[in-house]
N, C-alpha and C positions, 0 to 999 in steps of 0.2 A: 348579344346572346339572347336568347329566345327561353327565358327564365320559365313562363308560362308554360309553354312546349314542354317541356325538360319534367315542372313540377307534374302535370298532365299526366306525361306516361311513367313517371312513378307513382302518383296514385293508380293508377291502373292494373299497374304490378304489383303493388301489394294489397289491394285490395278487391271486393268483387265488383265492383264500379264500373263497366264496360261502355255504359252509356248516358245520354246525357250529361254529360261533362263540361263543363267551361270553366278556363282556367284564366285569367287575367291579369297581366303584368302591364307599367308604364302608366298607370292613372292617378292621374294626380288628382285629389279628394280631400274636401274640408267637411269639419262637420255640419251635417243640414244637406248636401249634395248627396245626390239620389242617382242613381244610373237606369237607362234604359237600353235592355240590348234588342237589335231588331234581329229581321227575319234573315237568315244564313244566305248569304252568298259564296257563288263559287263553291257549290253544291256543299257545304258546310264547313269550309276550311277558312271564311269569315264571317265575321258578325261587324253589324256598323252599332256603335255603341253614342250614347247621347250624354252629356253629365246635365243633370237639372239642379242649379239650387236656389234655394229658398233666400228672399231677400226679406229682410226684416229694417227697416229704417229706423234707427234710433232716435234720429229729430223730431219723429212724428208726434203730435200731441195726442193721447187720448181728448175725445168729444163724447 
């Protein structure tokens, strides 16, 4: 089921929200992960999304 879809056009309906929307289900996210959504494809019906995150080494010694 298409969760996102679904939440989408209930914000739309009850609010005045008609544009610029993106709604996003399935991402799996820890903290310190960042997203990047690109440029619409499929004249706006997808976005290709990136997940970035941050590594921090714990072994590392402060110098």
């Amino acid at each position: 089921m298409d969760i996102a879809k679904v939440l989408g056009i209930a914000i739309r309906r009850e609010t005045t929200i008609q544009n610029n929307l993106i709604c996003l289900d399935e991402l799996i996210l820890e903290a310190g992960d960042f997203i990047d959504i690109g440029a619409p494809l499929y004249s706006g019906q997808a976005y290709p999304i990136t997940v970035k995150s941050l590594v921090f080494n714990k072994d590392k010694n402060a110098s």
